[in-house]
C-alpha positions as CSV (number, residue, x, y, z in Angstrom):
1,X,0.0,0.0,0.0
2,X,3.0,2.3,0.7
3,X,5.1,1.5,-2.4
4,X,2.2,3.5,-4.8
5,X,2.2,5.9,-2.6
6,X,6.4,6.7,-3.0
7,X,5.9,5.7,-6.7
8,X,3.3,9.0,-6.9
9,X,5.6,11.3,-5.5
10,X,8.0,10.2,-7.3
11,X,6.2,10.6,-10.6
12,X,4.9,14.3,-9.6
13,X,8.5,15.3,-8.8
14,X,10.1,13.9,-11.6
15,X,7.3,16.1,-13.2
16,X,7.7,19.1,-11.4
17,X,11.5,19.0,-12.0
18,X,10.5,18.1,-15.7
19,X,9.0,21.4,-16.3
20,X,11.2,23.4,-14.1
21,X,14.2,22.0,-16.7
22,X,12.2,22.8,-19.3
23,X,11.9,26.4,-18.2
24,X,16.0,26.8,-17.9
25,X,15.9,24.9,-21.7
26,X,13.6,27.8,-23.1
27,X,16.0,30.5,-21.4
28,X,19.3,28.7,-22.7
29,X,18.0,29.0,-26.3
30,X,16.9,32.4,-25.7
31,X,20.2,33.5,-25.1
32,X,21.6,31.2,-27.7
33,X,19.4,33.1,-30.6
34,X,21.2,36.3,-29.4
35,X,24.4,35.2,-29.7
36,X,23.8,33.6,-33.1
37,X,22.0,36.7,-33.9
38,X,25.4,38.9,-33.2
39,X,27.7,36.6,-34.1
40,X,25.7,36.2,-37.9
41,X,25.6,40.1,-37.7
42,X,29.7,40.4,-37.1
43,X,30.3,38.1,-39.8
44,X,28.3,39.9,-42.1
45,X,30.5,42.7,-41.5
46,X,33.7,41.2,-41.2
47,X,33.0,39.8,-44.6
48,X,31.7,43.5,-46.0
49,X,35.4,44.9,-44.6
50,X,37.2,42.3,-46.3
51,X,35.3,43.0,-49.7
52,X,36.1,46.7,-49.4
53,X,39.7,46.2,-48.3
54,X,40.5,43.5,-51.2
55,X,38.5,46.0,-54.0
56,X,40.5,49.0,-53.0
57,X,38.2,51.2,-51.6
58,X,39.8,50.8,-48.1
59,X,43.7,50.6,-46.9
């Protein structure tokens, strides 16, 4: 009679650590999109420099 009674909380904090993971998962990607975000953005501009610099326009 005990044992589903251990099993139960078990199972609701497995779910309540579940969705408190999924929470920190949603922030991690978050932050993630930012940095893609700048990083695709330096690139970009990185490459543009290089363009100028190799057609003459800049020293």
């Amino acid at each position: 009679m005990v044992a589903p009674l251990i099993w139960a909380g078990v199972a609701l904090g497995g779910l309540y650590l579940g969705g408190k993971a999924m929470n920190e998962v949603g922030e991690t990607v978050d932050g993630t999109a930012k940095l893609v975000k700048w990083a695709t953005a330096g690139g970009a501009l990185y490459v543009s420099y290089r363009a100028l610099q190799s057609g003459g326009v800049l020293k």
